[in-house]
N, C-alpha and C positions, 0 to 999 in steps of 0.2 A: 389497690394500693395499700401498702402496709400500713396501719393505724398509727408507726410508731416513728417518731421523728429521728432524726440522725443529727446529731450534735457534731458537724463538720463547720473547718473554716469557711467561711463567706469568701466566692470568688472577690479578688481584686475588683474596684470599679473597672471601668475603662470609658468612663466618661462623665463628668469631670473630675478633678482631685479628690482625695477624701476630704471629709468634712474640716473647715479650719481648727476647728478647735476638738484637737484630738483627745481619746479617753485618758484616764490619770490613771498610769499605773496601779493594778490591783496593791500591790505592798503598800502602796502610802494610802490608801482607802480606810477609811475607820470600819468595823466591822458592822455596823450598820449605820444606813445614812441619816442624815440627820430630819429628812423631812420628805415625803413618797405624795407629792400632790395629785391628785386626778383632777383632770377637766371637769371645770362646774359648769359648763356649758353647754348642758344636755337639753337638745331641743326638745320642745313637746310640740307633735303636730297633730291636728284637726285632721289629718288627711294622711294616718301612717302609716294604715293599710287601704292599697286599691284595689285590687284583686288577687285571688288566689287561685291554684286548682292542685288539685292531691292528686298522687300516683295512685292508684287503684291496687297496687301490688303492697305499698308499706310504708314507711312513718315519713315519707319527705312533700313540703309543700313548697308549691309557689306564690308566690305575693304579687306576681306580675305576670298577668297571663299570657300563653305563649304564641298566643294569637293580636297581641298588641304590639303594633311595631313600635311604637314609641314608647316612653312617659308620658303623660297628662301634663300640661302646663301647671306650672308652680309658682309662687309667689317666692319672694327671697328668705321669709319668713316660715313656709310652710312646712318644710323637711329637711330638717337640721341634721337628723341621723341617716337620712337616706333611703332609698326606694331599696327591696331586697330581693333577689332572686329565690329559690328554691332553694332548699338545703340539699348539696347534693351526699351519693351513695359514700359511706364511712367517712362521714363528718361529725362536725358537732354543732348544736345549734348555741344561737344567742340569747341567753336567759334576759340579761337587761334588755335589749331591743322587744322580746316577746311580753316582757312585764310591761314596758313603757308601749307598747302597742295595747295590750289592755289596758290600758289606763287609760288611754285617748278615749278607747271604743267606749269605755264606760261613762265617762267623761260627756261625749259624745249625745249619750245615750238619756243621763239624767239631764242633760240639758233639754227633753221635748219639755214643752211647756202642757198642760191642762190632764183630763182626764188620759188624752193616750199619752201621755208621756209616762203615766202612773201603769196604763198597762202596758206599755213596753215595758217598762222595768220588772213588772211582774212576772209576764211574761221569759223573759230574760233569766232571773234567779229560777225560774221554774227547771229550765234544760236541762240541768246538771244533776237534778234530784230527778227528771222522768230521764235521764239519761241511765242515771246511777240503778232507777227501777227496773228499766230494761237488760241493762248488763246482770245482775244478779239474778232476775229470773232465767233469763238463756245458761249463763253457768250452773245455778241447780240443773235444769233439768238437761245440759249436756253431761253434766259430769252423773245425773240417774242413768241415762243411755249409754253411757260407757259402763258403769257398771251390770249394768243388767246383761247387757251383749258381750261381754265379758264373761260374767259368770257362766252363760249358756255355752259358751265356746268352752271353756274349762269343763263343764261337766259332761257337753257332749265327747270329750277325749277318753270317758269313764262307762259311759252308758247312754241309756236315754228312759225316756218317761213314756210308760206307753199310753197314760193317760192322757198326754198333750207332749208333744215331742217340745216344744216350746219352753218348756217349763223345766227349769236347773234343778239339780240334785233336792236342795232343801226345800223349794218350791212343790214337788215331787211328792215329798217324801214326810213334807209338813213340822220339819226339823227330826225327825225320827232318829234316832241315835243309835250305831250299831253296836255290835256287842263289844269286850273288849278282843282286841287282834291276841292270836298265840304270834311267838317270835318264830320266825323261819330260819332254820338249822347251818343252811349252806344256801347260796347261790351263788352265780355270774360274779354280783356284784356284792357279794359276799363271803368269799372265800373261804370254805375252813370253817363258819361260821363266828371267826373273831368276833365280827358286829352285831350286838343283839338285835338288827332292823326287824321292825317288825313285819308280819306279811300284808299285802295288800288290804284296806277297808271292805270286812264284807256288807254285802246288803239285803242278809236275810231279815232284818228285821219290817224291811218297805217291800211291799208286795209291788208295787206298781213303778219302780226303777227297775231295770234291766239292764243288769251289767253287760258289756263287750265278754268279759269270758264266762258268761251263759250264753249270751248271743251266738256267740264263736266260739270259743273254745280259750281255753291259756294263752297258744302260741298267740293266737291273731289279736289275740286283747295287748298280749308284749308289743306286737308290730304295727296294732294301728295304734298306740297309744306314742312312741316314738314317728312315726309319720305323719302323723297330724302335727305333732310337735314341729317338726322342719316344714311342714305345707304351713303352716301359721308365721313360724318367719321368715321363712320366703317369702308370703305377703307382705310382711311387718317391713323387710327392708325396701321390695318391690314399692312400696309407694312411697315410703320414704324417698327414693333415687328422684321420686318426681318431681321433687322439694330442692332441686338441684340447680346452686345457684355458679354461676363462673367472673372471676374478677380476676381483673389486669391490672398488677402493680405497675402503676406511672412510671415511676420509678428506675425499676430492674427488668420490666416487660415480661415478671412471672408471672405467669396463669394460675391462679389459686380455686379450688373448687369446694364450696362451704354445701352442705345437706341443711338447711333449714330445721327440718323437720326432725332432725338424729339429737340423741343424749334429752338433758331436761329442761334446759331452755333458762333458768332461774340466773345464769351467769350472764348470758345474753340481755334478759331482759332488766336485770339489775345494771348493765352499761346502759341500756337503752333509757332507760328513766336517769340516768347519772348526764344525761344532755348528746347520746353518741346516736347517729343515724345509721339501720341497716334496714334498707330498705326489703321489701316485700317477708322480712321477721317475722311481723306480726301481721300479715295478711292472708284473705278467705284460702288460698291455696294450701297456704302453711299448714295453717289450724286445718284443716279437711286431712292434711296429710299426717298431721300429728295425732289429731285424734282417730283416724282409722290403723294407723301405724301403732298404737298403745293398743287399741283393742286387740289388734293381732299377737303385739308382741308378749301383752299380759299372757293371752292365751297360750300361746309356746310356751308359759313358763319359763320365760327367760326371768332370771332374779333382777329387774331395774322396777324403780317403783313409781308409782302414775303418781304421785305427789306435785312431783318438778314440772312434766308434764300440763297439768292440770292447772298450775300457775303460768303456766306459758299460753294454754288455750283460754283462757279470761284475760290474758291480755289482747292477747288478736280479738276479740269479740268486744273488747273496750273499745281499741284502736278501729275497729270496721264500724261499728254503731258510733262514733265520735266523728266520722265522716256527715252523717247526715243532720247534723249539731253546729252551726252555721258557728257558733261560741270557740266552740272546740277546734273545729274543722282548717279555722285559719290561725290558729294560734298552739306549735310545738309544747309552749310551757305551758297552756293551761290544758293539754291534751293528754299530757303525763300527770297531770291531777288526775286526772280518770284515769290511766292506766294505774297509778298505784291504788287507787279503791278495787279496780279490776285484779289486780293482785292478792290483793286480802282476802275477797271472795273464793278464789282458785283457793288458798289455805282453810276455810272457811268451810269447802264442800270437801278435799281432802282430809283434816281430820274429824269435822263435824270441831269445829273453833272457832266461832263469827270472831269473838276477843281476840285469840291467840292470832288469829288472822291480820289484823288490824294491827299487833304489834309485829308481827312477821314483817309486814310493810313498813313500815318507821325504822325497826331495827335493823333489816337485813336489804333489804331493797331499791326503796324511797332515796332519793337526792337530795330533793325538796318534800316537806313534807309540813305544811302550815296546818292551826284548828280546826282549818274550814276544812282540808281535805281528812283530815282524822275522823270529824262527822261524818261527811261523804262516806266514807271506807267502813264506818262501821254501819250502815245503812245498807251499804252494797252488800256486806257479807250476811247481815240480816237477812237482806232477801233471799241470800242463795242457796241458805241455812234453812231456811223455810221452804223453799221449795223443794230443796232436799227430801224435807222432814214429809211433806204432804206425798210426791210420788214414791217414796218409800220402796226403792229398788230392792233392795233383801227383802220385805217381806216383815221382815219379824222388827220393824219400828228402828234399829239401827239407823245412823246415819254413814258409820264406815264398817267394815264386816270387824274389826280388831275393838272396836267400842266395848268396854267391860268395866265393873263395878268389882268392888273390895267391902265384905263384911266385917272383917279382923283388923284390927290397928296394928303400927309398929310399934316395937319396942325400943327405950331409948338405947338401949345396947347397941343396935343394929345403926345407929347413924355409923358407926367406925367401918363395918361391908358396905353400907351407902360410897363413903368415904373410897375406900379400895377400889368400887366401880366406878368411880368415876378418874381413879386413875390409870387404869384397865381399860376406860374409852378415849381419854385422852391420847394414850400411848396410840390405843386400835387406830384414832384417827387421823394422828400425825405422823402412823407410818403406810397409810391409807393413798395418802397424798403424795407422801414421798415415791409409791411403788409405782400407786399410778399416774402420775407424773413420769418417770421411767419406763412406762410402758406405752406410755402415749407415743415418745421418742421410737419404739423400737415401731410399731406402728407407721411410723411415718417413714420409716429406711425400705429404702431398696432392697433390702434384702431379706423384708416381711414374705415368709410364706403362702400366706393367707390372702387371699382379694377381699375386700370389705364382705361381700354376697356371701361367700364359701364360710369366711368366719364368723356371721351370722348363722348359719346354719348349723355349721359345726357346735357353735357352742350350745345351741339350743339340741342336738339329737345327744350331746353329752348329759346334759341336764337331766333330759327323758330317760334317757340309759342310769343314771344312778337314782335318780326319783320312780324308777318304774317297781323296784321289788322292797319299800320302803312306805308304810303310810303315814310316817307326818312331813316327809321330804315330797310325797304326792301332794299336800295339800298348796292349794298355793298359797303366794307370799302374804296376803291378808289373812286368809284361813288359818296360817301356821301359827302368825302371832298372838290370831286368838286364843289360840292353843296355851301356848306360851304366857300368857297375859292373866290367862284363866286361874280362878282359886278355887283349889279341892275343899267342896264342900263336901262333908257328910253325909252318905245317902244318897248322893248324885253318884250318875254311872262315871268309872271309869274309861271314858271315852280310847284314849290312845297310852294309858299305861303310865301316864307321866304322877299319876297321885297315888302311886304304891309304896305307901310309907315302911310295910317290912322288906321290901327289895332296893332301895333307895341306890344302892351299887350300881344296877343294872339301869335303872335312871339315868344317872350321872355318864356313865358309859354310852346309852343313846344318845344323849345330848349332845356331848364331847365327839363323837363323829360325824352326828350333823352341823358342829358349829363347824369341824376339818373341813368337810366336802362344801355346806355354805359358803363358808369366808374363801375358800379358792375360786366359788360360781362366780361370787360378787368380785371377784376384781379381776377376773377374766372377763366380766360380763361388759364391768363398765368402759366406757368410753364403744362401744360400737356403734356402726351406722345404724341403727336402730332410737325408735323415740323412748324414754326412759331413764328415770332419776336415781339417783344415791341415797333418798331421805328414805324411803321406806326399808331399801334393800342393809342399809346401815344400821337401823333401830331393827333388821332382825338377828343380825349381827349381835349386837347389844343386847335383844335379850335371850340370845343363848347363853351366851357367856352370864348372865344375869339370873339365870334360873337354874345354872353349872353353881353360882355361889349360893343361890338359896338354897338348893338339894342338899348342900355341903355343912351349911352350917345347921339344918335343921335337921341333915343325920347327927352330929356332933351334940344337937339338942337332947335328940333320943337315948343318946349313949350316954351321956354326961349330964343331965339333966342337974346337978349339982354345982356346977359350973357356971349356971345359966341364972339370972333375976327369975323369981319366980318358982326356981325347981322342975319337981315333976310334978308340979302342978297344970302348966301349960298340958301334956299328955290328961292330964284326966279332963280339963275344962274346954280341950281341946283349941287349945288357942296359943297354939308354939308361931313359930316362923314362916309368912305367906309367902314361898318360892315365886310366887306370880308378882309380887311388888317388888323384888328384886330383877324378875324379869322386864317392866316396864322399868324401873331406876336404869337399869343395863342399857337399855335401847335409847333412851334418852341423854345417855353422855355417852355411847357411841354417836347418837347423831351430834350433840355437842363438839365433840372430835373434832366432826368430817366440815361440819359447817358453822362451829363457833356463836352456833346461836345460842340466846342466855333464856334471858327475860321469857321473851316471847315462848320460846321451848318447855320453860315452865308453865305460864297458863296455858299452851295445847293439849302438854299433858293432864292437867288437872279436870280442862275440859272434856279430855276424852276418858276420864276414867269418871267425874262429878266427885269428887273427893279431894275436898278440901283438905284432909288431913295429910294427904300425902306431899303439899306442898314443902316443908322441911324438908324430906328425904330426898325430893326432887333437885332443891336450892345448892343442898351439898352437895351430891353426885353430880350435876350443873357446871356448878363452882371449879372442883377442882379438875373436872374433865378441861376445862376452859385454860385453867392454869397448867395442865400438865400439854397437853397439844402446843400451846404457843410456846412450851420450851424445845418442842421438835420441830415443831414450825407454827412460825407465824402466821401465816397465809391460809384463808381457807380453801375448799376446794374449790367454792365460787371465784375467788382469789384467784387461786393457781389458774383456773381457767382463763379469764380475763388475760390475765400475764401471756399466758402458755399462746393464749389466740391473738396476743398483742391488740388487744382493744385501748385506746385511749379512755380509761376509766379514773378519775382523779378521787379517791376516797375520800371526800370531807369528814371523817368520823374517826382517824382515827390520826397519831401522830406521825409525819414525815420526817427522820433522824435519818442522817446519814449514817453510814455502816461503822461500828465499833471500827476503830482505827484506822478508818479509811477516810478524813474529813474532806469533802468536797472543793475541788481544785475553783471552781466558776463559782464566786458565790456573788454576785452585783449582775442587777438586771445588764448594764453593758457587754459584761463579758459573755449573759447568752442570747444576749438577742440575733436575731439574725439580718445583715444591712447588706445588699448589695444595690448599688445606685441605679443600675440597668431596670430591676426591678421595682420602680417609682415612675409617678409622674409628673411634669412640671407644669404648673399654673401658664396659661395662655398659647400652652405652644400647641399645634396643629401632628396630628400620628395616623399617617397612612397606614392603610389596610393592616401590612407586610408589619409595619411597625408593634402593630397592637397584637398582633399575631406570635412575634418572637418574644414579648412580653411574658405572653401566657404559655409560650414552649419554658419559659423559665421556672416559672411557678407551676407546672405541670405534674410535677411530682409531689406537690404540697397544697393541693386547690382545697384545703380548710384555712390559707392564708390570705393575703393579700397585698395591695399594693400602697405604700404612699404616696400623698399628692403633694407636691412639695411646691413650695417659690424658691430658687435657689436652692437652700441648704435648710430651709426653713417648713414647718412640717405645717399643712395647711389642712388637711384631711388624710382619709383612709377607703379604701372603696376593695371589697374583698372580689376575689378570685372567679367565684362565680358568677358575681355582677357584672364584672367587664364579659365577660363569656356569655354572658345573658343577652347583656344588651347593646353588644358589636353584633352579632349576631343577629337579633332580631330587625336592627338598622339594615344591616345588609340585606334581610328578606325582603324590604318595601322599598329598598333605593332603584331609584329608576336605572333603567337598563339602557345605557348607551356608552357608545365605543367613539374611540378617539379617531383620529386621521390615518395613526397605522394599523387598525384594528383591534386593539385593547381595549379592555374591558374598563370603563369605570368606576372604582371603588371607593367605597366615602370614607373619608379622613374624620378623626374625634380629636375634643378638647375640652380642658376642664378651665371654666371659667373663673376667676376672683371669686367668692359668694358677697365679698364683704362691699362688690363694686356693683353699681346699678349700669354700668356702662352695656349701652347693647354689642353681642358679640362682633355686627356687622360694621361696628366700630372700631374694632380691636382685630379687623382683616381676620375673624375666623369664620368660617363658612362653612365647617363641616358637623358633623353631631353633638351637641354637646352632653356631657357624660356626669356633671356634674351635681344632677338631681339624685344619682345615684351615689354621692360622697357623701361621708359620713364626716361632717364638717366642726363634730365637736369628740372627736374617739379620744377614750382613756389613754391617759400617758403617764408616765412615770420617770423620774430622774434615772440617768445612766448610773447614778449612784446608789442607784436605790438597792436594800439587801435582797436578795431572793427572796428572803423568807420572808418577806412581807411581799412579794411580788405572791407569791405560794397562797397567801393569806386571801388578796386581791381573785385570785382564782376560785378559792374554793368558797370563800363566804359571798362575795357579789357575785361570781359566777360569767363574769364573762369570758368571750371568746377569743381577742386578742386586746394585747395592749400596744400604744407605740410606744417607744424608750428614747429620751429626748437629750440632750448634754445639759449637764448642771443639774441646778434646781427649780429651772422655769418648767413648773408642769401645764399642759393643756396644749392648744396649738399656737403655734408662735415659737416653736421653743426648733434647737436646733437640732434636725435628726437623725437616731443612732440606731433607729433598727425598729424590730418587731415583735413581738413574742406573742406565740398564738398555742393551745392550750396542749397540745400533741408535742410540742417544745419544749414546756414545762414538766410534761410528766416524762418526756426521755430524758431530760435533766436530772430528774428523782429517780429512772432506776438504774442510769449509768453512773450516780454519785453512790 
């Protein structure tokens, strides 16, 4: 079913009239109302969870297990809000019901009297911190195993070690550094020799690697180096396809078919903590498929970067170890507490940034985001940052292979090319989105080329074929930015040609074709069935273009050294312009661009390079990347995603304005709530089988809704969609089985009783189920008059799941009713206004 609600007129009743007292024309409505009451009559029960049981596949629980035919007898006083079923697949959950069910349990819990009631509590606060221990040690050392088996797969595409086949190039080779490459005259993929590419890395200087063309010869070093590339994403997508999930829009009766395990997960899981259910997302099948699907894909050298990735597989490892967490396990909102520490961590072992992790979560991710889980999150990313640090998968103490240090300071001249780059990634970013955005579309037509399989493939032997007679386009995506990242010290080997200060031409020329051929891989690359992010693939983006402006200005240095603070003095003291800090400035306001992160972007960077000095350069190239994107577009790509996949994502963080001159026509909770009278039900009356049935063919297409309980015209509770589905349902399992005089089957009839009445039902001629432990006898309401935007407000700062909207100003129940509004309502309100 599609996430996104349709703002259509509500069929006519057709039983009884409409309400007497009809709405008051929008024109004579003042622009906001005078008073938006919620019900203060939120029950707290002793008893408000009874049992639960989790899907094994992904984030949805039950409250009521599905082996219990009934409810548990209740007292009139006991459950005010109501028993709950499961959250079913693309919904959303209820933040106040999960807050106010911790609060019982806790409640509950300090209430033991003596020494055990001291270690229950102990006990208790302990989960969350050996919870939070366990998750951070599994993400270090999954995300050491992905890198290590990675790297191997990458070098064995190049050679092997005859010392230990086992063992990657620098492993091998013990960082051994070759000499520097001559440029190759003509090729294939050189023509004419326009492109000064250099020729392949040799490895005379490691006795003990054995390149493929020694092994074999040239030709087969070309062909197995390309063929291994397409056998790696064939894998990469082959297990991906297994991550293959199929939904039926209620609705339209379309067949929709999502890859789990494909692109990088950060947009998903950013809905998924914002209160949205996809089930089996973040479970063991996923993550097995996502992270074996990144080893491979890395390995084809496809340009997507295991960043996104890698925050998606710590969430599935929060979310599977929070099963076994009795705290966690029945309770959706404090289980997205862990999942956003689980997030930080994923950021924590991808850049080697516990900190920058920690604000990655609060700024870009987190819904909810309290003290307590900020501690948490920075504890989680600790661990995962330490276990990183201790199995030390490079070898040479790194925690990410692109990890590098800066000798030379900047000059303050140089804020003003800070400045330019970051309007250079703004621009990069906001036409990033826009292109691929358009390509997603083109993608999804009929009249795509390409089968997902074939254009996984495809793009990956394209990759191989122009990175095959090229060695810093050979290296991969982490390798190269070290490259790029790195500062030419004096006396160090010129590894790949890039710190030749008397040819500086011929520099600027490599770069400038590797940034062509790049920036065409990466936006061909992205969006395929394959698992794989935009963060790394984007900051390499960034710092070509970034090490294209330091080459440029630090030829200008040479030349004009008069021009310049300092003179030719820099040339003699040897401390002119470090092309490698404009290279990481670059890459950090292209990723700015693409994903609008600020803050947090900045301590990653500081922490992946330990240089504090470069936080200024960082701030402004930041800064204006931020401000130049949101004048191309607003939206990030996490955004556009969201959008693009119509997820029900409510953004509390940022401002909801209608479109420049387009003021929104619906502005009063009446005019969107949604009332049809069929859709309700009435206090004492009796609803056979057939009855309760056509109820739920009505609300079929919107089951993150629900039903009113009404007396008359009068709103008496609320009892959502999946409740009644729950628990007609399981009534019907244990109703005894007998048939009438003409052979019919017997079916049991429901009714929702008064709560306010102690009268027994067998008083009141009802006989059949009663459904009423299951109403929510105190649900949020709001006047029909009420503004939106404070309906907007009620949304995103309390966080609940639906409101009723009542006539006038008697808010709570008792008041006359106008409809519903539930959160996939709201947010199709905000982007058809």
């Amino acid at each position: 079913m599609e996430a996104r609600a349709r703002l259509v007129e509500s069929p006519p009743p057709q039983t009884p009239p409409p309400p007497p007292n009809p709405p008051i024309p929008s024109e004579r409505r003042p622009l906001l109302s005078r008073e938006m009451r919620t019900s203060s009559r939120i029950g707290l029960s002793r008893r408000s969870v009874l049992y639960e049981d989790h899907d094994d596949a992904g984030l949805s629980s039950n409250e009521v297990d599905v082996e219990d035919a009934s409810p548990p007898p209740l007292s009139i006083n006991a459950q005010r809000n109501g028993l709950r079923a499961w959250y079913p697949d693309y919904s959303s959950i209820d933040w106040i019901h999960d807050s106010l069910k911790e609060r019982v349990r806790v409640r509950a819990l300090r209430s033991l009297p003596g020494w055990f009631g001291a270690l229950a509590c102990t006990l208790d606060s302990l989960q969350g911190w050996t919870l939070l221990f366990l998750i951070g040690l599994s993400v270090g050392a999954i995300a050491s195993f992905i890198d290590v088996t990675e790297t191997i797969l990458l070098s064995w595409r190049d050679g092997y070690c005859s010392t230990n086949i086992w063992d990657s190039h620098e492993l091998c080779c013990q960082i051994v550094r070759p000499s520097p490459p001559k440029f190759a005259p003509s090729s294939l993929l050189n023509p004419f020799g326009l492109f000064p590419f250099p020729a392949p890395l040799p490895y005379n200087d490691c006795k003990d690697w054995i390149p493929w063309s020694t092994a074999l010869g040239p030709t087969l070093d070309y062909w197995l180096y390309a063929s291994t590339a397409v056998l790696f994403a064939f894998l990469a997508v082959l297990v991906t396809n297994l991550s293959k999930v199929v939904r039926v829009n209620a609705e339209t009766g379309k067949t929709s078919v999502k890859y789990q395990a494909a692109g990088g997960g950060i947009a998903e899981v950013k809905t998924i903590l914002g209160g949205f259910v996809i089930r089996r997302y973040l479970g063991f099948k996923t993550m097995m498929c996502k992270m074996i699907g990144l080893i491979f894909c890395t390995a084809a050298g496809i340009l997507l970067g295991q960043q996104g990735p890698l925050v998606h597989i710590s969430c599935c490892i929060g979310n599977i170890y929070s099963r076994f967490f009795l705290k966690y396990a029945k309770n959706e909102g404090k289980r997205r507490e862990i999942l956003s520490a689980a997030s930080a961590a994923g950021v924590s072992v991808a850049f080697a940034a516990p900190i920058g992790g920690v604000l990655f979560s609060l700024e870009e991710v987190s819904y909810y985001f309290p003290m307590k889980t900020m501690w948490r999150s920075f504890f989680c990313s600790l661990m995962a940052a330490m276990t990183l640090k201790v199995l030390n998968p490079y070898g040479s103490g790194k925690l990410v292979k692109f990890q590098t240090q800066y000798s030379h300071d900047w000059k303050d001249f140089e804020l003003v090319p800070f400045a330019l780059l970051g309007v250079l990634g703004g621009i990069y970013g906001g036409l990033f989105i826009k292109i691929t955005n358009f390509w997603a579309g083109i993608r999804k037509s009929k009249n795509y080329p390409f089968h997902p399989v074939v254009e996984v493939v495809v793009i990956a032997l394209v990759t191989a074929l122009v990175n095959q007679r090229n060695a810093l386009m050979r290296l991969s995506l982490n390798e190269i930015k070290e490259v790029l990242f790195s500062e030419c010290i004096p006396g160090e080997e010129d590894v790949l040609g890039l710190c030749n200060t008397e040819d500086i031409n011929t520099v600027i020329a490599i770069l400038l074709s590797l940034l062509v051929f790049k920036t065409l891989l990466v936006f061909f690359s992205f969006g395929i069935r394959a698992p794989g992010g935009i963060v790394g693939s984007s900051m390499l983006v960034g710092a070509l273009f970034g090490r294209i402006v330091g080459e440029v200005i630090l030829e200008l240095q040479l030349k004009f050294p008069e021009y310049f603070p300092g003179g030719a003095r820099c040339i003699e003291t040897n401390d002119c312009v470090t092309p490698g800090i404009y290279a990481l400035v670059g890459g950090a306001t292209a990723l700015c661009g693409v994903t609008r992160m600020t803050v947090s972007l900045v301590v990653i960077m500081v922490e992946l390079t330990g240089a504090l000095k470069l936080t200024l350069p960082l701030m402004v190239g930041i800064m204006v990347a931020k401000w130049t994107g949101d004048l191309i577009n607003k939206d990030s790509q996490y955004d556009s995603t969201i959008k693009r996949n119509d997820y029900p994502y409510l953004d509390h963080k940022r401002d909801h304005h209608p479109q420049r001159g387009k003021p929104r026509a619906m502005a009063f909770a009446g005019d969107v709530a949604e009332y049809d009278y069929d859709a309700s039900f009435q206090i004492g009356k009796e609803y056979s089988w057939d009855a309760i049935q056509e109820k739920l063919r009505l609300l079929s297409f919107r089951d993150d809704g629900g039903f009113a309980v009404l007396a008359d015209q009068t709103l008496i509770g609320y009892i959502a969609f999946q409740d009644v589905k729950y628990a007609t349902t399981a009534a019907l399992s244990t109703w005894p089985t007998t048939t009438t005089s003409n052979g019919e089957t017997c079916l049991p009839t429901f009714y929702f009783k008064d709560p306010t009445t102690t009268t027994p039902a067998s008083s009141l001629n009802l006989l059949g189920v009663d459904l009423s432990p299951w109403m929510d006898q105190a649900p949020l309401t709001v006047s029909n008059r009420a503004s939106m935007d404070l309906v907007l407000e009620l949304f995103m700062k309390v966080g609940c799941k639906t409101v009723c909207v009542v006539e006038g100003g008697t808010g709570g129940s008792g008041g006359q009713y106008s409809g519903i509004l539930d959160k996939k309502r709201v947010i199709a309100w905000l982007r058809e206004g």
